[in-house]
N, C-alpha and C positions, 0 to 999 in steps of 0.2 A: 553769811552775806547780809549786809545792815540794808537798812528800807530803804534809803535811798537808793543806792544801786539797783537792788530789786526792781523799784518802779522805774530805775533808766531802763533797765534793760527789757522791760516789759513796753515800754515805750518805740525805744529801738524795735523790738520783734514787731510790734503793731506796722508801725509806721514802713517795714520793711514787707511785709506780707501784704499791708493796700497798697503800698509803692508797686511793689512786684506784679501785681493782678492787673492796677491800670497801665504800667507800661507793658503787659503782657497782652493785655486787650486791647490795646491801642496798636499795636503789631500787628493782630491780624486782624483789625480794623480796616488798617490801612491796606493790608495785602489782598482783602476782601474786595476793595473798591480798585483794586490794578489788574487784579489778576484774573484769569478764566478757572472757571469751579474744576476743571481737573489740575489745573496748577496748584488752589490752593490745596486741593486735599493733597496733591502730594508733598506740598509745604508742612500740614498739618501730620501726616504718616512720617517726617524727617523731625521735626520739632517734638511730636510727642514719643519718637525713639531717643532723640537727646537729650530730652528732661529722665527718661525711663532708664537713661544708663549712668546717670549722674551719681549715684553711690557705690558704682561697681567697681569702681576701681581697686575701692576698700575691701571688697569685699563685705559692706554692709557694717563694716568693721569701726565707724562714725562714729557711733554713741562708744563702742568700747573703748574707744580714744580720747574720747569727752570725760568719761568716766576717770581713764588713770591719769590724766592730767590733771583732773580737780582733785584726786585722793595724794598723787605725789608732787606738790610743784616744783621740789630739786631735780626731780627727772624729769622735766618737760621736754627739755630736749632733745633726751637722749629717744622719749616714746614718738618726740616727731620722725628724728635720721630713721627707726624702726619701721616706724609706718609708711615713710617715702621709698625704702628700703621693700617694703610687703608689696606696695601698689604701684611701682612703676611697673615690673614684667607684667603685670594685668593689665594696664592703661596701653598699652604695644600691642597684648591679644587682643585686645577687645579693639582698640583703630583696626588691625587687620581684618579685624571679623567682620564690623560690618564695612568696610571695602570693599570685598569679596564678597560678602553677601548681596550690594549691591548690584555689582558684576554678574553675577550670580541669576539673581532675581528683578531686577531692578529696570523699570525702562530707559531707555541710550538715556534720555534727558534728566534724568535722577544717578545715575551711575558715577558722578563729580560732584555731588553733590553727597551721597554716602559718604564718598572717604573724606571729605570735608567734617563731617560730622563724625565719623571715625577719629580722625585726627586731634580734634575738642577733648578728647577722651586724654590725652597723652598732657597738657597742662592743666588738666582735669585731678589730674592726679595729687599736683599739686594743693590745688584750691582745696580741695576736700581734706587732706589733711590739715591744713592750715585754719580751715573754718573751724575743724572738730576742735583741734587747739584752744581757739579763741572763744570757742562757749564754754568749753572747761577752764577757762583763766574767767571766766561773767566779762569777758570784754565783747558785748555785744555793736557795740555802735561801729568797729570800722570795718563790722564784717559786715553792716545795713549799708553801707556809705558806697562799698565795693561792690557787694549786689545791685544795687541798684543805680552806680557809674556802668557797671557791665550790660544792666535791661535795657540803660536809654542809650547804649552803644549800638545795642541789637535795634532797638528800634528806629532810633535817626539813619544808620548805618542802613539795615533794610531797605528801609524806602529812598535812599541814596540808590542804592545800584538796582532798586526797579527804575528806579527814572532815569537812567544812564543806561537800561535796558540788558544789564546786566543776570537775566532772569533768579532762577533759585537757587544758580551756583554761586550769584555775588551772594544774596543772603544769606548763605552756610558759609559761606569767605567770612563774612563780618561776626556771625554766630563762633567760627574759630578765631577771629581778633580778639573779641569780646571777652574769650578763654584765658586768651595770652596778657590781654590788660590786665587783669582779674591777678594773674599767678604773679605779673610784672608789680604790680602793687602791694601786694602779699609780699613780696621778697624783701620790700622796702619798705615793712615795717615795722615802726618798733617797738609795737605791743611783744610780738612775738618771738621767742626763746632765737638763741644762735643755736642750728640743728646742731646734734652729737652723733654722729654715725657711728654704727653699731661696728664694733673691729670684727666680731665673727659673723658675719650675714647671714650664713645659711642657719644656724640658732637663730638668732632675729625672727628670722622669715618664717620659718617651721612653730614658733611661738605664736606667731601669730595663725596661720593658719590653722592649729587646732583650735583656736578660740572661734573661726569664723564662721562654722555649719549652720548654727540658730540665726544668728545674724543676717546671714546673708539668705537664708528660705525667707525669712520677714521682709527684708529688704525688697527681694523678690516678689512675693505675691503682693505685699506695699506696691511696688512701684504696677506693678502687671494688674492687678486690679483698678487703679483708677485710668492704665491708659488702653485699655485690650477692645475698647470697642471700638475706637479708632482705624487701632491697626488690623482687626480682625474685618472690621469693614469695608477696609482699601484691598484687603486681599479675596473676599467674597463677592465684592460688587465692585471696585474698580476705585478709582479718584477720584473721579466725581461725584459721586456720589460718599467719598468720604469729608469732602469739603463741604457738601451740602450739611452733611451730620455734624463736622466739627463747627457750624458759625454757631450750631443750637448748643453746643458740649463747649463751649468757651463761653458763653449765657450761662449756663447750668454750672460753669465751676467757678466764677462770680460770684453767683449766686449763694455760695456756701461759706461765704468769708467772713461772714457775722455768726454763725454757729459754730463754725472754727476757734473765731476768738474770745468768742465768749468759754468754750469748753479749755482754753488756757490759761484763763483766770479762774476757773472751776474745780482745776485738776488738783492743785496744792489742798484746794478746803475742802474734798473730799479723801484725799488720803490723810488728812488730821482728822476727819472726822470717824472714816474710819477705825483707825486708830485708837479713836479715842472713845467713841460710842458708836459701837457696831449695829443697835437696834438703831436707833437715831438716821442713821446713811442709811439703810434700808428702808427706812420709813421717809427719807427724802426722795430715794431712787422711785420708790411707787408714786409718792405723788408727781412727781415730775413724769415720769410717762404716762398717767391715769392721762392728766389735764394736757400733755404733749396728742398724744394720741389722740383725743377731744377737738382738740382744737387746732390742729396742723391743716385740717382738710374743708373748713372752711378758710383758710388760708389759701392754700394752693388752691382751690377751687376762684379766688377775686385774683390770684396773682394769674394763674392761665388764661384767664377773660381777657385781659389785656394783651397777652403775648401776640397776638399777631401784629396791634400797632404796633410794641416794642419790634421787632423785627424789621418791620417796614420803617419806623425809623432811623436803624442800625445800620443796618445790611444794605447794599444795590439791589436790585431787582432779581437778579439770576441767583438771589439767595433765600430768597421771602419762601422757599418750601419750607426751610427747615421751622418757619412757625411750627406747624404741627408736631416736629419733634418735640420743640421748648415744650409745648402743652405738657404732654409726658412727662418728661426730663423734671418738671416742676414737681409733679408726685416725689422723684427720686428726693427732690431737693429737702424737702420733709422727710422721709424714711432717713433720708442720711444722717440730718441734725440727733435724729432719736438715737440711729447706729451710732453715731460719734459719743453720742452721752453715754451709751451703754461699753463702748469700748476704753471710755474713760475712767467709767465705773470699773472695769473689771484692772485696770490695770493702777487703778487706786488700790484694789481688795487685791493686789499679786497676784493675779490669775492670767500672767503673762501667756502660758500656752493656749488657756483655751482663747483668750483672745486671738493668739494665731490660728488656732483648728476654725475660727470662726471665716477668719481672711481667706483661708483655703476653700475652705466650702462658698464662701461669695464667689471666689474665684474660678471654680468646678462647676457652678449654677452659670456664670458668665459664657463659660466657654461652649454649655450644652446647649443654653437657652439663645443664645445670639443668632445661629447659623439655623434653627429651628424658626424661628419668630422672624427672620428674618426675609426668609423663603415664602411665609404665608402674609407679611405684612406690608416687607418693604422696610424702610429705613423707619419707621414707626416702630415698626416690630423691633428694631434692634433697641431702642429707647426703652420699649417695655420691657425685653428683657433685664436691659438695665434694673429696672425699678422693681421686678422679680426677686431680680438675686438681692437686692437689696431686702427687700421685704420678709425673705427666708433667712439672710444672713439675722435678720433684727429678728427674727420669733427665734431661731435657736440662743440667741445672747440672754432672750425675754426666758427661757425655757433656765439655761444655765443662771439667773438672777434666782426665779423661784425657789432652786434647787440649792444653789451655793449659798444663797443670804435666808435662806426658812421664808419667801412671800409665795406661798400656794395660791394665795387667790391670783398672782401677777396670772397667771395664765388664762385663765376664765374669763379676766375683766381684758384681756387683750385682743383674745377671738371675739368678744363681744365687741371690743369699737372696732375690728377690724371691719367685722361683717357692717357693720354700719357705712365705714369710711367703703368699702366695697361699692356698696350699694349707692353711693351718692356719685363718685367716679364711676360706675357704669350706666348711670342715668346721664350724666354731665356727656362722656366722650361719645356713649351712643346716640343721644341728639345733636351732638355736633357734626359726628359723622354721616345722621340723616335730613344735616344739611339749614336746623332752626340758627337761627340770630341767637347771638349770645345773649345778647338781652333777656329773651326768653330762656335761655338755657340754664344761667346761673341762679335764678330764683328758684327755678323745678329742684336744683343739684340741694340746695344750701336747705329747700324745705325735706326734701327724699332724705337727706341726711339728718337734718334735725328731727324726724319721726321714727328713724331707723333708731337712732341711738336711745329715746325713750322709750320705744318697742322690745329692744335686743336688751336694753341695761347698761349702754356703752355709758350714760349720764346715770352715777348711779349713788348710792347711798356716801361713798366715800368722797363723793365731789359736793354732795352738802354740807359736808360736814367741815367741808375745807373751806366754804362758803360762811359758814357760821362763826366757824373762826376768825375768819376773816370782818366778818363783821363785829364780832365780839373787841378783836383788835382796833379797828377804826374808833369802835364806840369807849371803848377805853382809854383812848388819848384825850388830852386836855384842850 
């Protein structure tokens, strides 16, 4: 792939992932200020099941498809008729399933609204293979063009039939238009191959199938990972109280879109670097987390000061709780940038599975710690756990780096800023919660932390020395 292309298509992803975020935030903006908090949350428990089922069709089976169409491009077509072939009878169980799960579980007023989102799933089938297509040909731009004709359908379309009073049934009506535009556009174009359908299907299908176990567990705790606090919320405490959590959890995954795309530009210079000087990438991974770790939590500690006006400027009134989630959720938002560096490292260095063993064990801390923390805290408590499992998922990656790349000291120098960063977040939330002015609170937090870390060693001989260099560099230019 020559440079230019590269930097369209890196262009294209950008501009499609802040496209997608603000028209995704602008939807439940909007649905915030119409709707009654047990509406939204069960708007928020229907939307974050339909993003969560969006690669199943495949069975997970996206990148495998990305893969052989950029390795064969005379068989494009024939690996699209195969995969459309694999993923319709899935895209038919899974509309049934949740249906009937609906039915099932579901209050009278969300039960049309399931199989609506059910239904998504069946032109779904389409899209997903057609997308995986399209980044295996690096034809990035008219899959950004269609995603993001499909966002702002969702979203004009939304606040169309609340204002026609059409409640959450019209917005999962337009949520499956949205679907059928999307496949409707896909068919008619002409990036993409004329399918070849497979003469024997049941080969086909069985070919792919055995390829799809790994794939779709990732997939799986992928997608169940970032959206289980949600769902497991609406089912432990009710809808309203899931709508209060989701206005703070749609802040909080904003929030993450510049650590994201930074770690995408990252990815390529650390598997050449790898590659090519293995002391060298380990010797980048440590400093990047010595000075991450450092310096994240007087971060979060100036960005949570704020959050309450951000919320009260956001939100209506019947939503201004979830300030106190953001508070939290802000911790996660640092732990996660470190977890995504570290997830990116390991799968620069091939270390594809433990990076799954890692997603499983976030996801095993999510499921135990949610319903626990949750009981003694209140919707606070489910945020913490959040930022638990994050915090363990990041010390076993920090544990598996020591180990796999020869950095012994990573461990010692990480419980030491931990305790630090500990200590300045329990000064900070414990005076909030007995009630002082921020004002007062953030000076005590930023000083407890900056004594902590010279005390424990969290600031320690290796961050001078990066200091020195750094100055050595300046003073060496002309």
């Amino acid at each position: 792939m020559n440079l230019k292309r590269l930097l369209g298509n890196f262009a294209s992803v950008t501009v499609l992932r802040l496209g997608m975020a603000a028209l995704g935030f602008g939807l439940f903006w909007v649905l915030s200020h119409e709707l009654p908090t047990e509406q939204l949350g069960g708007f928020s428990v229907l939307m974050n099941t339909f993003f969560l089922l969006q690669t199943l069709p495949l069975l997970g089976l996206g990148v495998h498809l990305t893969r052989e169409v950029a390795a064969q491009p005379a068989q494009r077509g024939a690996h699209m008729g195969q995969a459309l072939v694999f993923s319709a009878p899935w895209a038919v169980l899974l509309a049934m399933g949740v249906g009937l799960y609906g039915l099932w579980s579901a209050p009278a007023g969300l039960q049309a609204a399931h199989w609506l989102v059910g239904l998504a799933m069946v032109p779904t089938a389409f899209t997903l293979v057609a997308e995986s297509t399209l980044v295996g040909m690096e034809q990035v731009r008219p899959l950004t063009l269609i995603n993001l004709a499909e966002a702002a359908v969702r979203l004009g379309g939304a606040a169309l039939a609340i204002h026609l009073g059409a409640g959450l049934d019209g917005v999962f009506a337009v949520f499956l238009l949205g679907r059928l535009l999307s496949a409707g556009l896909y068919l008619r174009l002409a990036q993409l191959p004329r399918i070849d359908w497979p003469r024997a299907r049941g080969p086909a299908w069985l070919a792919l199938w055995r390829e799809a176990p790994p794939y779709l567990g990732l997939a799986v705790v992928t997608a169940a990972t970032s959206r289980i606090d949600v769902l497991l919320l609406s089912r432990l405490q009710g809808l309203e109280a899931a709508g209060v959590y989701a206005a703070a959890a749609r802040l909080y995954e904003a929030s993450q879109m510049m650590s994201t795309m930074a770690l995408v530009v990252i990815f390529p210079v650390l598997a050449r670097l790898f590659h090519a000087d293995p002391p060298a990438f380990a010797a980048m991974l440590d400093r990047c987390l010595r000075w991450g770790l450092l310096l994240g939590v007087p971060v979060v500690l100036a960005i949570s000061a704020v959050v309450p006006w951000l919320v009260k400027a956001v939100y209506a009134p019947h939503l201004w709780g979830s300030a106190a989630v953001l508070q939290v959720l802000c911790v996660g938002t640092w732990l996660l940038a470190l977890d995504q560096l570290m997830s990116t490292t390991m799968l620069a260095a091939r270390a594809q599975r433990d990076d799954l063993t890692a997603m499983v064990i976030g996801l095993l801390l999510l499921l135990a710690l949610i319903p626990a923390l949750l009981s003694v805290m209140g919707l606070v408590g489910t945020a913490w756990a959040v930022v638990l499992a994050l915090a363990l998922r990041l010390a076993w990656r920090i544990r598996w780096a020591g180990q796999a790349l020869k950095l012994p000291q990573l461990g010692h120098q990480s419980l030491r800023a931990a305790g630090a960063a500990g200590g300045a977040l329990a000064c900070h939330f414990g005076l909030l919660n007995h009630g002082l002015p921020i004002w007062q609170v953030l000076p005590l937090a930023l000083l407890t932390h900056a004594a902590l870390a010279l005390l424990l060693g969290a600031f320690h001989r290796g961050h001078r020395d990066d200091l020195l260099s750094l100055q050595r560099l300046r003073a060496a230019r002309p």
